[in-house]
C-alpha positions as CSV (number, residue, x, y, z in Angstrom):
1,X,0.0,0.0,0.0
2,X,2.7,2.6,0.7
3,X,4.5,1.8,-2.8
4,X,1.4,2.6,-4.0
5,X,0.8,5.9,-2.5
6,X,4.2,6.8,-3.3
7,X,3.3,6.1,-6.8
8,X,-0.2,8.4,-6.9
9,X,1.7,10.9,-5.2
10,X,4.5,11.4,-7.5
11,X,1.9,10.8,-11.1
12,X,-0.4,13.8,-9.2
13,X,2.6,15.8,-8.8
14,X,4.1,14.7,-12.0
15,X,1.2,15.5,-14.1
16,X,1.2,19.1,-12.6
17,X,3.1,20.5,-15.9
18,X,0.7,18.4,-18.5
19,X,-2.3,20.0,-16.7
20,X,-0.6,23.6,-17.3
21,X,0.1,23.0,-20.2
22,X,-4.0,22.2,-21.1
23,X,-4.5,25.3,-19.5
24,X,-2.2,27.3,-21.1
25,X,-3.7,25.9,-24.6
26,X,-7.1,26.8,-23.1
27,X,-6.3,30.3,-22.4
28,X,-5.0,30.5,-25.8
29,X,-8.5,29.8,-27.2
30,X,-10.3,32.1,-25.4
31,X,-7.9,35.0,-26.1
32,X,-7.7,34.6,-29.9
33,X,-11.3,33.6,-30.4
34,X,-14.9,35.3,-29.4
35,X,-15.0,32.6,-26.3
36,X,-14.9,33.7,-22.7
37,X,-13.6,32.8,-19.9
38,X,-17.1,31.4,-18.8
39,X,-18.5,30.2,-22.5
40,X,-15.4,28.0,-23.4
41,X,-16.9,25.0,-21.5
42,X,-14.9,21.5,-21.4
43,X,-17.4,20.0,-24.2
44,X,-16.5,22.8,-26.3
45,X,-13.2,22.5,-25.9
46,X,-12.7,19.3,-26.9
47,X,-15.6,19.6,-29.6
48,X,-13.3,21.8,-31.2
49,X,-9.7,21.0,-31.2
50,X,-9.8,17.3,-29.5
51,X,-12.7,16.0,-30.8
52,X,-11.0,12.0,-31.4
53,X,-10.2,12.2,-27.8
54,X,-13.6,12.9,-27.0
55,X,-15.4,10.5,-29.7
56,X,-13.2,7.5,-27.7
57,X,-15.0,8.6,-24.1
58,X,-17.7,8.6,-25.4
59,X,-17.8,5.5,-27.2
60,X,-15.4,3.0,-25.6
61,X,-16.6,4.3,-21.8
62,X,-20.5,5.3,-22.9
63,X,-21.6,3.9,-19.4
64,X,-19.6,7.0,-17.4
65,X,-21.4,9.6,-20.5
66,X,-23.4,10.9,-17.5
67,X,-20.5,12.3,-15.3
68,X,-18.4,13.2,-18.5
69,X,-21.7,15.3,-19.7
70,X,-21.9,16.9,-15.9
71,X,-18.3,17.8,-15.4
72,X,-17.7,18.7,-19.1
73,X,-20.1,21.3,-18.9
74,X,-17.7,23.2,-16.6
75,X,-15.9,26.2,-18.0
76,X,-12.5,24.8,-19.2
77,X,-10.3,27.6,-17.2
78,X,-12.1,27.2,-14.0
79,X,-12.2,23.4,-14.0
80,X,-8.6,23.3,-15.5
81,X,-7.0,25.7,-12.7
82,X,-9.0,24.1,-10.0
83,X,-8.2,20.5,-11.2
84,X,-4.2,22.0,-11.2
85,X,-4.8,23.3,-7.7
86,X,-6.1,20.2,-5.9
87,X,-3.9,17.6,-7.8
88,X,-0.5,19.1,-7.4
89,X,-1.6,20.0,-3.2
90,X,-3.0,16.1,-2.9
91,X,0.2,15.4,-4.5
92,X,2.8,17.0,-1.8
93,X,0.2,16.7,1.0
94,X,0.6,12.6,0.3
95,X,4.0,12.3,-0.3
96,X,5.5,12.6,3.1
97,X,2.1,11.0,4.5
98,X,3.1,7.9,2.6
99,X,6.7,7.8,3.0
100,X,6.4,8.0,6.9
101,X,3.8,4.9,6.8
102,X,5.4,1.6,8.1
């Protein structure tokens, strides 16, 4: 269990920079199109510019479509930044939690 949680740790901490960089490519969008900060939601997002990505959710994992439809219709920015937030804080708050389990 603690290899484990050593593991999670370091892919929520690791993944930090892949998360910045969707949010950076977000941003992007909604400063060289008419989106806003509030229009560009996740479904829009990936209608638009990764729309193979989200034609395999949505037919290889249709029974989750419900909670992909909910949390997809998020604005991108907020649900990026806040996803970036809490991953990369779960990330160092477990780290040392795990590596002082025996």
């Amino acid at each position: 269990m603690r290899a484990f949680l050593i593991g999670f740790a370091y892919l929520l901490i690791y993944t930090t920079p892949i998360g910045a960089g969707f949010l950076i490519w977000v941003f992007w969008i909604i400063f060289s199109t008419d989106h806003s900060i509030l229009s560009l939601s996740t479904d829009i997002f990936l209608q638009e510019n990764l729309s193979i990505l989200r034609d395999l959710f949505f037919t290889y994992l249709w029974f989750f479509k419900p909670i992909y439809v909910f949390f997809w219709s998020f604005p991108a920015a907020i649900l990026g930044t806040i996803k970036i937030i809490v991953n990369t804080w779960l990330g160092f708050w477990l780290l040392p939690v795990a590596k002082n389990m025996k």
